[in-house]
PALO-909332 format. One line per field, with one value per atom (N, C-alpha, C, O, CB): residue in three letters; atom name; x, y, z. Coordinates in Angstrom, 2 decimals, padded with zeros to 5 digits. Glycine has a CB too. Layout:
residues N
residuo	ALA:... $
atomo	CA:... $
c1	X:... $
c2	Y:... $
c3	Z:... $
end
This chain:
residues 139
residuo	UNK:UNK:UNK:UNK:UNK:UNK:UNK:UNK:UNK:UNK:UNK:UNK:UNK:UNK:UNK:UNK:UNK:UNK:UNK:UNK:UNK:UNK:UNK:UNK:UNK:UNK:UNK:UNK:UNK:UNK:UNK:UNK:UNK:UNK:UNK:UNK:UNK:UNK:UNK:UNK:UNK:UNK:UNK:UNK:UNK:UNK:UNK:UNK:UNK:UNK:UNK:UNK:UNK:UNK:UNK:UNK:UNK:UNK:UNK:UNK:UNK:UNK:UNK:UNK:UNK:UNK:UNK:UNK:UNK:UNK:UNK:UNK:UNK:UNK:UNK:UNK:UNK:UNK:UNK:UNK:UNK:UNK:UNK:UNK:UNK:UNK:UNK:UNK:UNK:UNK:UNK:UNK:UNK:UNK:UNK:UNK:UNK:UNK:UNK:UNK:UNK:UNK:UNK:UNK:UNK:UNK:UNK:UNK:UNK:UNK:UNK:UNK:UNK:UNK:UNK:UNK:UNK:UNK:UNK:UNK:UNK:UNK:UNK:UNK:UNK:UNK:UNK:UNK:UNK:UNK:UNK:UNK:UNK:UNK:UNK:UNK:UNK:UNK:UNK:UNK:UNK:UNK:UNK:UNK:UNK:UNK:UNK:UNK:UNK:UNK:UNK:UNK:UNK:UNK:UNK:UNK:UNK:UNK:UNK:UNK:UNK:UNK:UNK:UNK:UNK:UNK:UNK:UNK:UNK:UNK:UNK:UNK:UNK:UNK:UNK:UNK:UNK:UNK:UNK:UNK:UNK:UNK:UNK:UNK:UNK:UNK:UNK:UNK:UNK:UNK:UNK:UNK:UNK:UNK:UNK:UNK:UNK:UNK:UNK:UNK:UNK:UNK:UNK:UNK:UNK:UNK:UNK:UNK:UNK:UNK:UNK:UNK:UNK:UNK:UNK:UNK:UNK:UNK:UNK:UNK:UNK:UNK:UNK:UNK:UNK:UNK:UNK:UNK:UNK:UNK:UNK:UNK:UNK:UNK:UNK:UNK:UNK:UNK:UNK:UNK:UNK:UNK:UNK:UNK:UNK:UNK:UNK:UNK:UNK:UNK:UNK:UNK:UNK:UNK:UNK:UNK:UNK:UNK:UNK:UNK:UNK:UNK:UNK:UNK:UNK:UNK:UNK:UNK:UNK:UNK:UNK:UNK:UNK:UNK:UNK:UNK:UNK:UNK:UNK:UNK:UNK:UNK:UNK:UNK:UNK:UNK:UNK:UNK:UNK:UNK:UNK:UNK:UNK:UNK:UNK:UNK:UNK:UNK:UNK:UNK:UNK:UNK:UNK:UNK:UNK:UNK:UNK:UNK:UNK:UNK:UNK:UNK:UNK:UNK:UNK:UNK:UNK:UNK:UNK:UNK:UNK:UNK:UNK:UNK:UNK:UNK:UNK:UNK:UNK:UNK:UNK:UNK:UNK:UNK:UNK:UNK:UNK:UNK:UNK:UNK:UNK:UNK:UNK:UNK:UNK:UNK:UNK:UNK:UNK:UNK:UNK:UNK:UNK:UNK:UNK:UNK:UNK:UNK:UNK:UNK:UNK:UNK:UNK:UNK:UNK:UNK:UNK:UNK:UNK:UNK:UNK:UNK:UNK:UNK:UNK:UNK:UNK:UNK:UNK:UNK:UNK:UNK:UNK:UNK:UNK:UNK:UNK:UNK:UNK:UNK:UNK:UNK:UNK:UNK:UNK:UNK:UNK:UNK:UNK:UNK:UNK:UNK:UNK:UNK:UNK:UNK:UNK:UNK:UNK:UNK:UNK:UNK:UNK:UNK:UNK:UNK:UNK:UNK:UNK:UNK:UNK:UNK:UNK:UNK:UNK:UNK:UNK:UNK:UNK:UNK:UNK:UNK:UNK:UNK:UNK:UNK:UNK:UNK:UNK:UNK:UNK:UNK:UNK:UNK:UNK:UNK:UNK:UNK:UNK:UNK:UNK:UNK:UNK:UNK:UNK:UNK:UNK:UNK:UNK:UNK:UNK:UNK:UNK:UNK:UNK:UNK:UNK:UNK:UNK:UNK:UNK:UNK:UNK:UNK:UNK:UNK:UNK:UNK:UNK:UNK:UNK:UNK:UNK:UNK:UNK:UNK:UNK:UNK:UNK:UNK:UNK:UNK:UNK:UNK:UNK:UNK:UNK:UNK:UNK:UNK:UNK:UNK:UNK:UNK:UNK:UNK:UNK:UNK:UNK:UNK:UNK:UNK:UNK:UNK:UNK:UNK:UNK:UNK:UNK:UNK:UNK:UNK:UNK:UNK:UNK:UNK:UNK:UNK:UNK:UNK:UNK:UNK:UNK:UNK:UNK:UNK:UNK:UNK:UNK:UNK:UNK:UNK:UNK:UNK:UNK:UNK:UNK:UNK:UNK:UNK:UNK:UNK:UNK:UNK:UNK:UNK:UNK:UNK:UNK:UNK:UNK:UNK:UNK:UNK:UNK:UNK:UNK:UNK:UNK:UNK:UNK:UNK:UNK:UNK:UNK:UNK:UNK:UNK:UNK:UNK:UNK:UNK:UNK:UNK:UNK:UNK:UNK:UNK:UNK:UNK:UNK:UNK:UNK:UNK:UNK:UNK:UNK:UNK:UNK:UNK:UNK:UNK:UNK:UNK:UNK:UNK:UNK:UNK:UNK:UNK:UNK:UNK:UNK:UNK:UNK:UNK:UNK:UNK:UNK:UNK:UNK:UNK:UNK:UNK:UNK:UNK:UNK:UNK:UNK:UNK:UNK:UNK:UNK:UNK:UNK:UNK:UNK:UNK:UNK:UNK:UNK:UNK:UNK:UNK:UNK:UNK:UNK:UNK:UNK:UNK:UNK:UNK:UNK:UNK:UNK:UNK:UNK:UNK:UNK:UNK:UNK:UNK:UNK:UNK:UNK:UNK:UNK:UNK:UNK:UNK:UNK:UNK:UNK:UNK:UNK:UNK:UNK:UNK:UNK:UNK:UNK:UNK:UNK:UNK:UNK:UNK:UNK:UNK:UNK:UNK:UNK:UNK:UNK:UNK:UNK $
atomo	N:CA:C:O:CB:N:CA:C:O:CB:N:CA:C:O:CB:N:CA:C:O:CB:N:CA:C:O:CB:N:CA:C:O:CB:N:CA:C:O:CB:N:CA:C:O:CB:N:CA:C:O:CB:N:CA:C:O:CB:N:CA:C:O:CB:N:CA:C:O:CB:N:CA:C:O:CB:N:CA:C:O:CB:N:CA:C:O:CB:N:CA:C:O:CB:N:CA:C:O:CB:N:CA:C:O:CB:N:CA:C:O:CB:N:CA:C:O:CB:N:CA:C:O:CB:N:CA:C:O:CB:N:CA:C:O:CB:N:CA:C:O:CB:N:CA:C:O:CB:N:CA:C:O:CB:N:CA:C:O:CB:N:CA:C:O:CB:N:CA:C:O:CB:N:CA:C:O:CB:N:CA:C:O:CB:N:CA:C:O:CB:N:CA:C:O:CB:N:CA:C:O:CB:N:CA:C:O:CB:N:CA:C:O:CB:N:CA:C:O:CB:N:CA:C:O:CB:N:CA:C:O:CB:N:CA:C:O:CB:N:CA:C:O:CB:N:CA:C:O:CB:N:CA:C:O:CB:N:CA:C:O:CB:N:CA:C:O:CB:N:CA:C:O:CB:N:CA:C:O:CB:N:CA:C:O:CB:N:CA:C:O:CB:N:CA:C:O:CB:N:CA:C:O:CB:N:CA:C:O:CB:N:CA:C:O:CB:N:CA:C:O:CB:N:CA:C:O:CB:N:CA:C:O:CB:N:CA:C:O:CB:N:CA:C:O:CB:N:CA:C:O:CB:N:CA:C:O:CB:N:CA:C:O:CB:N:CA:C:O:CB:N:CA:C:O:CB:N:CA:C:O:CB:N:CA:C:O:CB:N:CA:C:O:CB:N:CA:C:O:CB:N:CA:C:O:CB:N:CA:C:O:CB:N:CA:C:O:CB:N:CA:C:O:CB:N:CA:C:O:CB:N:CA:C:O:CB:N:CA:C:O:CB:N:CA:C:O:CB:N:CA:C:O:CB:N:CA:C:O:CB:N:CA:C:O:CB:N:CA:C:O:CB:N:CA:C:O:CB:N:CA:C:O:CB:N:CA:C:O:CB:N:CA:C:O:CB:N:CA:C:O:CB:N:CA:C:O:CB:N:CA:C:O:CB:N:CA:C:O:CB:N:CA:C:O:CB:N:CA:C:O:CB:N:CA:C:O:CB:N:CA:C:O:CB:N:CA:C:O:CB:N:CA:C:O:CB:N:CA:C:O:CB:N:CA:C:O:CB:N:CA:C:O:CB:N:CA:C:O:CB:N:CA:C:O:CB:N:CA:C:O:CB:N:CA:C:O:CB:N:CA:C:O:CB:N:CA:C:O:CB:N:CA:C:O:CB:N:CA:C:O:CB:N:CA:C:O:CB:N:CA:C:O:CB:N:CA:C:O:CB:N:CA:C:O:CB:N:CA:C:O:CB:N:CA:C:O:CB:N:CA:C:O:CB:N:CA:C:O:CB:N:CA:C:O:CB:N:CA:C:O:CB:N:CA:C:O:CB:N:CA:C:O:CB:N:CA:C:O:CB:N:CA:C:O:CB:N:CA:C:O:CB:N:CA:C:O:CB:N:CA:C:O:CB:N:CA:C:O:CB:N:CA:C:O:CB:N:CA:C:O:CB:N:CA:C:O:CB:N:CA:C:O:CB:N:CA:C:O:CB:N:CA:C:O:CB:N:CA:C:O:CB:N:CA:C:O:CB:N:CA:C:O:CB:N:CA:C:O:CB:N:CA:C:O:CB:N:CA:C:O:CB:N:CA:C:O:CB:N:CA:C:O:CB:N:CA:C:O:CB:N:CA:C:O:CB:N:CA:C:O:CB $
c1	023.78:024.37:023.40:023.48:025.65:022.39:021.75:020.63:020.07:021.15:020.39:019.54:019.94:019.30:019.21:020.75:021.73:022.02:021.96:024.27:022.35:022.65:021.29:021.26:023.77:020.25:018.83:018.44:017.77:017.40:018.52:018.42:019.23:018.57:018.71:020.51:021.70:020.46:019.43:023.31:020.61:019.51:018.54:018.34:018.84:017.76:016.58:016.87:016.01:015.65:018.32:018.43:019.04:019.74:018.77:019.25:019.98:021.52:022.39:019.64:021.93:023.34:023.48:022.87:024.14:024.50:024.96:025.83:026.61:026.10:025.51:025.83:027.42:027.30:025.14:028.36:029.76:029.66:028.98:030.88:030.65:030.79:031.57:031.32:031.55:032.37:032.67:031.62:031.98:034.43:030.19:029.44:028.72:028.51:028.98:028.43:027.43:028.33:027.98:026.95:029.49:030.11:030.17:030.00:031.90:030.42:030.46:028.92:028.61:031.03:028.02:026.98:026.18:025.15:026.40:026.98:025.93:026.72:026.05:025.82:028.06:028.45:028.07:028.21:029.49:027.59:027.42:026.00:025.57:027.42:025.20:023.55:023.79:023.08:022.41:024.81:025.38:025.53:025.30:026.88:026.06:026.73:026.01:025.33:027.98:026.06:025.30:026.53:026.52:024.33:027.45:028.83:028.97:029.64:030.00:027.97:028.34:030.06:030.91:027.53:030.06:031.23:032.19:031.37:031.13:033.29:033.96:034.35:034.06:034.59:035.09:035.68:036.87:037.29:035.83:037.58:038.35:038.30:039.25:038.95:037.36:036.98:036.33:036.57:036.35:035.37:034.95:035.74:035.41:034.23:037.09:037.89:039.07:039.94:038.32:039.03:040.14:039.21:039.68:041.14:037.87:037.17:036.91:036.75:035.63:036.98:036.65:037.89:037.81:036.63:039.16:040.16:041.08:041.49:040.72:040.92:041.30:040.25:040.58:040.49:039.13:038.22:038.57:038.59:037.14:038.82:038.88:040.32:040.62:037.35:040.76:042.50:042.95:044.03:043.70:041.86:042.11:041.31:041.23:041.80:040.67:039.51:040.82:041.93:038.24:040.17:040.54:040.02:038.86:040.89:040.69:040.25:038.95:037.83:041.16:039.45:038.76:037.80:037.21:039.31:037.53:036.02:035.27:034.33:036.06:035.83:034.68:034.10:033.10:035.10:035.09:034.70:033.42:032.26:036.29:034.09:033.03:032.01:031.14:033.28:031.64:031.00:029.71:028.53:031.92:030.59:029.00:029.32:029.28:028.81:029.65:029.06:027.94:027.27:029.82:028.00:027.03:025.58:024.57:027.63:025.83:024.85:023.67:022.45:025.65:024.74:024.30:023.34:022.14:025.95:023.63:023.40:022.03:021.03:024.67:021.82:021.21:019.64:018.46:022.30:020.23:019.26:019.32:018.23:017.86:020.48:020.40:021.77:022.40:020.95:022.07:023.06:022.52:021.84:025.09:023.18:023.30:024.49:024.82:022.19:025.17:026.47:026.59:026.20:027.46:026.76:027.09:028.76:029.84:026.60:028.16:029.69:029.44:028.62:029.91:030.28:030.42:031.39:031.99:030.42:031.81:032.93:034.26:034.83:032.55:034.70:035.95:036.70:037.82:035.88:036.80:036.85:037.48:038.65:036.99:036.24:035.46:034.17:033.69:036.05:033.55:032.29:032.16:033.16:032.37:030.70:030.42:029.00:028.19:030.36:029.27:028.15:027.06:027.17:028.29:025.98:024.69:023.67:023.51:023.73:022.98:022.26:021.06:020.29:022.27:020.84:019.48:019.15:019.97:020.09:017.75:017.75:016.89:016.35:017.98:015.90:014.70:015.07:016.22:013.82:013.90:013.88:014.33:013.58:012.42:015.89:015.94:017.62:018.37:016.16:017.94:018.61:020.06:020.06:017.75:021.03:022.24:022.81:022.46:023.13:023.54:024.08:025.37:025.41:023.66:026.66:027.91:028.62:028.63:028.80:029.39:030.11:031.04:031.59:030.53:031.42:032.60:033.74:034.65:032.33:033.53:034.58:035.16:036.23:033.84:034.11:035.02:034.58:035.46:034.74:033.66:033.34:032.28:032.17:034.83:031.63:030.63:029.87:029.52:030.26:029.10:027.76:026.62:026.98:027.74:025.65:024.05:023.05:023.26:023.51:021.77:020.99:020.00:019.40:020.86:019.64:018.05:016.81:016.21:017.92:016.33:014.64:013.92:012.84:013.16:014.10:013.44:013.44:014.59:013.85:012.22:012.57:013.41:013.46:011.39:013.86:014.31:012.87:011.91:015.77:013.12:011.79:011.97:012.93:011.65:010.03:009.90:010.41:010.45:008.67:010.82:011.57:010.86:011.23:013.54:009.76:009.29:009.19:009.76:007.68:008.39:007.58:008.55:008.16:006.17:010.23:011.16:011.69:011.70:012.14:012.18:012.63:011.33:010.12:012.91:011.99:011.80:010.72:011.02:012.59:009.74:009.45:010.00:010.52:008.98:009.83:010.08:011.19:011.64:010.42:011.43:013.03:011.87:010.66:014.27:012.62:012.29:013.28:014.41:012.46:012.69:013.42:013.40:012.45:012.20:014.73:014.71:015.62:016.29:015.70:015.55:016.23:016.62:017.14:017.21:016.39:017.12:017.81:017.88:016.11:018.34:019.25:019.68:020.42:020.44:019.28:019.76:020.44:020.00:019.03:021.91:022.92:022.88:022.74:024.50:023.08:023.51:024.68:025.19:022.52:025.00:026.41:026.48:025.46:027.49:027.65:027.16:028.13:029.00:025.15:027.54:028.67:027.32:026.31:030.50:028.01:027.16:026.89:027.91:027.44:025.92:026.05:027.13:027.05:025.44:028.32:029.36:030.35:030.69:029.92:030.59:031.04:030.86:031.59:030.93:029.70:028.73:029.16:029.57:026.74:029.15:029.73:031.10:032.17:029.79:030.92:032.61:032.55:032.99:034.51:032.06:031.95:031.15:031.38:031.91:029.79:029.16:027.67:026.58:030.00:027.90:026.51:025.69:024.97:026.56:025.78:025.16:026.26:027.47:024.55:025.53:026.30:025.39:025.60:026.33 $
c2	019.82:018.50:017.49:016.30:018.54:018.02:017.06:016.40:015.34:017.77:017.11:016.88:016.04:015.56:018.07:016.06:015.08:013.45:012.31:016.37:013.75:012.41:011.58:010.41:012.50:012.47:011.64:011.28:010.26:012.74:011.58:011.09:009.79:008.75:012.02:009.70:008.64:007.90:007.62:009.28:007.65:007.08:006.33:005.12:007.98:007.49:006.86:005.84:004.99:007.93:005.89:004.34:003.73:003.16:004.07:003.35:002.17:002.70:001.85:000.36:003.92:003.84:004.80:005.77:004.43:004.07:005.00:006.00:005.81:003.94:007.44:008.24:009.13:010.29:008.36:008.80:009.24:010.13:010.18:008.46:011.34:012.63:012.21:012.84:013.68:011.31:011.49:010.66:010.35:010.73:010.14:010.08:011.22:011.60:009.31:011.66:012.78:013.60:013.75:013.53:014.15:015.53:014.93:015.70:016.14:013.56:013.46:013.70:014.46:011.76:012.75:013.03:014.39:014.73:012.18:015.04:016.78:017.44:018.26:018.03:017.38:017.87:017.62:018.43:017.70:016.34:015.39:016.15:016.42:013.53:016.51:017.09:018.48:019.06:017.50:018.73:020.24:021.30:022.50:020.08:020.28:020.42:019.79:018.81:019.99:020.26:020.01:019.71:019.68:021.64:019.53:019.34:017.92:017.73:019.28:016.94:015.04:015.26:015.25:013.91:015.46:015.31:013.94:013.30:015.84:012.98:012.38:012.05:012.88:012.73:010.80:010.48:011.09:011.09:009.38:011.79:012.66:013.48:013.87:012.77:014.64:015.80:016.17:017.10:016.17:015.12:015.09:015.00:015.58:014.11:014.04:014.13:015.14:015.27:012.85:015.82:017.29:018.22:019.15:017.99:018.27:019.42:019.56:020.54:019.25:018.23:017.65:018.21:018.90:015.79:017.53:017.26:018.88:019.03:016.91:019.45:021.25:021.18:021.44:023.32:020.81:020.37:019.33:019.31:019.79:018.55:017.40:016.39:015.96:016.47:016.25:016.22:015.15:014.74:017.22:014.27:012.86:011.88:010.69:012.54:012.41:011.61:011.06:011.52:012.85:009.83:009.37:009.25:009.67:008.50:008.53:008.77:007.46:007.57:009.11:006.35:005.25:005.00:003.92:004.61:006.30:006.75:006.99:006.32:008.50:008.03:008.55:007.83:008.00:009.64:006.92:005.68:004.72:004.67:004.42:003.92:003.60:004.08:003.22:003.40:005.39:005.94:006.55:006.87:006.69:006.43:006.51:005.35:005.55:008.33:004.05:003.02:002.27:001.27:002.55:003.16:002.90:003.51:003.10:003.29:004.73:005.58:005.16:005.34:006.53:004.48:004.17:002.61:002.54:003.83:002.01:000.58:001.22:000.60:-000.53:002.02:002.41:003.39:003.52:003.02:003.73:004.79:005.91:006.48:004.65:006.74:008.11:008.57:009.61:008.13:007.79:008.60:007.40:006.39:008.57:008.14:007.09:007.37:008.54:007.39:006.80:007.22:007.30:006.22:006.34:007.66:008.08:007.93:008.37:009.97:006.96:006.35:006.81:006.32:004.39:007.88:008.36:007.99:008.78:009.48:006.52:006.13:006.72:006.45:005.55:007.86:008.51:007.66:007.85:009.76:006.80:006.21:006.34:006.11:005.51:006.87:007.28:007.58:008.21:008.57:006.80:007.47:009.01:009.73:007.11:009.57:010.64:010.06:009.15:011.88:011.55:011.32:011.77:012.71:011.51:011.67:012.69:012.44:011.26:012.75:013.34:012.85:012.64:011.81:013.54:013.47:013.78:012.23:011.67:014.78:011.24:010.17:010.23:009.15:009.19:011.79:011.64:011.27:011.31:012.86:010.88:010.40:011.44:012.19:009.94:011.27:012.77:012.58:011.66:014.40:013.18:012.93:013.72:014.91:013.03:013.27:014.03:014.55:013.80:013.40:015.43:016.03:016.21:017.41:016.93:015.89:016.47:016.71:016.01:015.38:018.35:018.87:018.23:017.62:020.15:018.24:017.56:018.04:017.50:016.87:019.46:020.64:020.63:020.13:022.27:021.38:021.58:020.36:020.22:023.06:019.32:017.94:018.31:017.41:017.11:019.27:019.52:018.98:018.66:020.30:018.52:017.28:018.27:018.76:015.07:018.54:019.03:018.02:016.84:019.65:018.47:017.94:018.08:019.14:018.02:017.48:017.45:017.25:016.23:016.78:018.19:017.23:016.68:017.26:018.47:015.93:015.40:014.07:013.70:015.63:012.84:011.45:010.62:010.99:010.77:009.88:008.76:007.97:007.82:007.46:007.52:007.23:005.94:005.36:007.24:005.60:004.28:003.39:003.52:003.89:002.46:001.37:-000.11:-001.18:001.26:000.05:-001.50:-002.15:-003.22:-001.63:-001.44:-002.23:-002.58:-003.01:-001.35:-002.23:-002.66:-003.84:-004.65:-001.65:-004.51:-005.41:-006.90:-006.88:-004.70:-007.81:-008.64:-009.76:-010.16:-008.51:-010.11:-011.11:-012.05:-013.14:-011.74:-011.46:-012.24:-011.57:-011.93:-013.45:-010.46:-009.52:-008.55:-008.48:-008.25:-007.84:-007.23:-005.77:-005.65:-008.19:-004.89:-003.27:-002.92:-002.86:-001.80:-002.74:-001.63:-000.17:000.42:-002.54:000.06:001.24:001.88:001.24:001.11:002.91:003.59:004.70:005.36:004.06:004.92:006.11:006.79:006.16:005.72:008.10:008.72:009.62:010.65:009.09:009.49:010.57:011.00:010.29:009.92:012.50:012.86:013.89:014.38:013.20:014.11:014.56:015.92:016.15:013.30:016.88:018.16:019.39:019.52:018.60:020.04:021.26:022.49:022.91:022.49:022.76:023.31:024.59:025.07:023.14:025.60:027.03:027.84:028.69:027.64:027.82:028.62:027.95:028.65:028.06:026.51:026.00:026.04:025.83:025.15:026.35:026.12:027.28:027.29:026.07:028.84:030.19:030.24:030.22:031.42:030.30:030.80:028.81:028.72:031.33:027.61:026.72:026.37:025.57:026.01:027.44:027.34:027.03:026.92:025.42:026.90:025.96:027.40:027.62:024.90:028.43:029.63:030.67:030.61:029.58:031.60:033.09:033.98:035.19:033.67 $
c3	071.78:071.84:072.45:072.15:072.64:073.42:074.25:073.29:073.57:075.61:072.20:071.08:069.83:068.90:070.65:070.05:068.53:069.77:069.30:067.77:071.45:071.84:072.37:072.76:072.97:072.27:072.67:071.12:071.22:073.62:069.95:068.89:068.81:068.70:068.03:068.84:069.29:070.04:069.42:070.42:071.21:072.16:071.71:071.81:072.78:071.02:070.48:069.34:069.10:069.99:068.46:067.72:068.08:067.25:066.60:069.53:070.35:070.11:070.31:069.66:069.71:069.73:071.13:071.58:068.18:071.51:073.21:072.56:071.63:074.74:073.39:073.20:073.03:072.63:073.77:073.21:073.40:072.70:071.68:073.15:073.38:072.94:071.63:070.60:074.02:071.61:069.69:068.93:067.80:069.04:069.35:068.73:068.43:067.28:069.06:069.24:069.20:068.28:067.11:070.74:068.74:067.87:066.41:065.46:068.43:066.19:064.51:063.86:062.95:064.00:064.70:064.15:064.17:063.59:064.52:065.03:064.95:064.01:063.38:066.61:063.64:062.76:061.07:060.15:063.11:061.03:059.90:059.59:058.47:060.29:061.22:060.79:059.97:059.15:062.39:060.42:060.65:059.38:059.34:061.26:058.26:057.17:056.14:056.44:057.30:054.77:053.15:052.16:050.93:052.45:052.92:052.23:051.27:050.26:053.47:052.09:052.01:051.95:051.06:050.04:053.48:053.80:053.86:054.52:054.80:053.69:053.61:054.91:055.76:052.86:055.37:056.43:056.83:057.98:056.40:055.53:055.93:056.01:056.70:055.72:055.56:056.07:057.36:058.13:055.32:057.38:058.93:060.17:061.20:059.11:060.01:061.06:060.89:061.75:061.34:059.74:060.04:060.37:061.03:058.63:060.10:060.57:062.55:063.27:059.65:062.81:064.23:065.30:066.32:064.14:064.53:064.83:066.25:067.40:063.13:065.21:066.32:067.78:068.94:065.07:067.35:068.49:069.75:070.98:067.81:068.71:069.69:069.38:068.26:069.49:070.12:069.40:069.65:069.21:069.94:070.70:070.89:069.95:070.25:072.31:068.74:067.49:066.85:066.62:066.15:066.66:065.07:064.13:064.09:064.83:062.74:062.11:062.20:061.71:061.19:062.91:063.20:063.95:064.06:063.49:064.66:065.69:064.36:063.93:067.01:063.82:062.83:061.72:061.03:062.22:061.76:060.49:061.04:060.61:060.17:062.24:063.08:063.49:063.70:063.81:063.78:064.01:062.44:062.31:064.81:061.82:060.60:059.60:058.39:059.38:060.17:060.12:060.91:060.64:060.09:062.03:063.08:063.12:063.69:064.21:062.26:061.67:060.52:060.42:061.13:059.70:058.38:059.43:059.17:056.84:060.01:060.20:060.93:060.55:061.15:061.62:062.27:061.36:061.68:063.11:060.51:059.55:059.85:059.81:059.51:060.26:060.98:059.55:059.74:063.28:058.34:057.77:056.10:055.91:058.79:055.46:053.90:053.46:053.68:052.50:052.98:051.96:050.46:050.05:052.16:049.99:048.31:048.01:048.40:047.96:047.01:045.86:044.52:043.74:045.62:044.30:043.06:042.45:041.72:042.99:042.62:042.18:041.60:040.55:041.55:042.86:043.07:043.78:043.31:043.72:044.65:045.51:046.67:046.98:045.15:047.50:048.92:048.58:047.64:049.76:049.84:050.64:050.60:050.65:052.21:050.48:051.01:051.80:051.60:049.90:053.23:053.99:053.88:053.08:054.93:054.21:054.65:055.84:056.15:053.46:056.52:057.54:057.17:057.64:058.57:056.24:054.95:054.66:053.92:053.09:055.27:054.59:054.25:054.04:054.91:053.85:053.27:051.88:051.43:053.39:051.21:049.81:048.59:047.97:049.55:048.42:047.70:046.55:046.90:049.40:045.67:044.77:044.54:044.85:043.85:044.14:044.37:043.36:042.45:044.93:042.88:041.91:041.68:041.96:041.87:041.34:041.93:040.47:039.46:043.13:040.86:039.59:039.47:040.39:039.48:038.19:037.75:037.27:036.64:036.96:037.76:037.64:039.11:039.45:037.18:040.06:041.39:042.10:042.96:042.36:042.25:042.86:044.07:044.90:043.48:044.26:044.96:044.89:043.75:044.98:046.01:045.38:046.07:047.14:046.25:045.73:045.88:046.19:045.92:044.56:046.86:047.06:046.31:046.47:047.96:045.64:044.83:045.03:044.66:044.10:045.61:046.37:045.18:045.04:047.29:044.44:043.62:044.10:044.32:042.38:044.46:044.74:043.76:042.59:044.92:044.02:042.79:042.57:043.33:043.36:041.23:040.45:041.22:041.73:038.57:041.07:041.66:040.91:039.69:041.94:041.46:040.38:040.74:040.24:040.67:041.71:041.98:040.55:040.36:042.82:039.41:038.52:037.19:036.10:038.12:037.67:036.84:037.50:036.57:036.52:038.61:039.25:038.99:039.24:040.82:038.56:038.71:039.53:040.66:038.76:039.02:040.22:041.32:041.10:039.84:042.55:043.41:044.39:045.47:042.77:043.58:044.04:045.07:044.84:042.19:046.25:047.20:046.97:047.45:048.50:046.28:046.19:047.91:048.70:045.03:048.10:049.56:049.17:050.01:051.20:048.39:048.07:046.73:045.83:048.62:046.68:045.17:045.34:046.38:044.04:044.31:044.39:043.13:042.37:045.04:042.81:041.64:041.75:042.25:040.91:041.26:040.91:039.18:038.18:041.37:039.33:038.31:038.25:039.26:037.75:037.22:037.31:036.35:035.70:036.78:036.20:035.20:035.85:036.71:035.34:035.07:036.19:036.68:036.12:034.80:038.05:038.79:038.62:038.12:039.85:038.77:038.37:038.26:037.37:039.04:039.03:039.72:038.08:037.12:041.86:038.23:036.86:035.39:034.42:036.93:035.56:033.87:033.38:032.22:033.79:034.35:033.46:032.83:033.43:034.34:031.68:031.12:030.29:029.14:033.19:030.92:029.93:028.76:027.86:030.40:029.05:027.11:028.01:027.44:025.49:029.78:030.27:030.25:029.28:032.17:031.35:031.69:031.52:031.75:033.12:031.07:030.76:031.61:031.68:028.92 $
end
């Protein structure tokens, strides 16, 4: 814990134990967990969270650069702590999302003159190994 709240620290966010426990859990997990999963997973733990710490709390993340969120236009957020440069995948059978170490392609030399790129992001979508057997994907 003392390692997830000197990280906290180090991006100007003060430390509170329901900062720290969301965000070590958030490091914790490959899930891109949701605001609601995160606070039922928390919740047996810690029984005084809401759901409105945890919301706040990786809004504070994201503002900070210690989280990114993904809209797969289900509508909700998913989380990650992962903000290296890297690509997401999610089945469309069971809704699992994956990580792809592949970068998203540079896109400076498509934008416009005068426009300032701060970010990209590539999702793709498909069914995942566990899904694809028995649908025609992998046998």
């Amino acid at each position: 814990m003392q390692e997830t709240a000197n990280i906290l620290k180090d991006h100007g966010i003060r430390p509170s134990l329901q900062r720290v426990c969301v965000y070590q859990y958030l490091r914790g997990v490959k899930t891109h967990p949701t605001v609601d999963e995160i606070y039922m997973a928390l919740l047996p733990k810690y029984p005084s969270l809401s759901r409105t710490t945890v919301y706040n709390t990786l809004e504070l993340l994201l503002e900070n650069n210690l989280a990114i969120s993904l809209d797969f236009g289900d509508g909700f957020l998913r989380y990650d702590a992962d903000c290296s440069p890297h690509s997401h995948f999610k089945c469309k059978k069971c809704g699992k999302v994956y990580d792809v170490f592949i970068a998203p392609p540079d896109c400076t030399q498509m934008i416009p003159p005068g426009f300032t790129l701060q970010g990209t992001s590539l999702y793709m979508f498909g069914l995942c190994d566990k899904c694809a057997v028995g649908e025609g994907g992998l046998n």
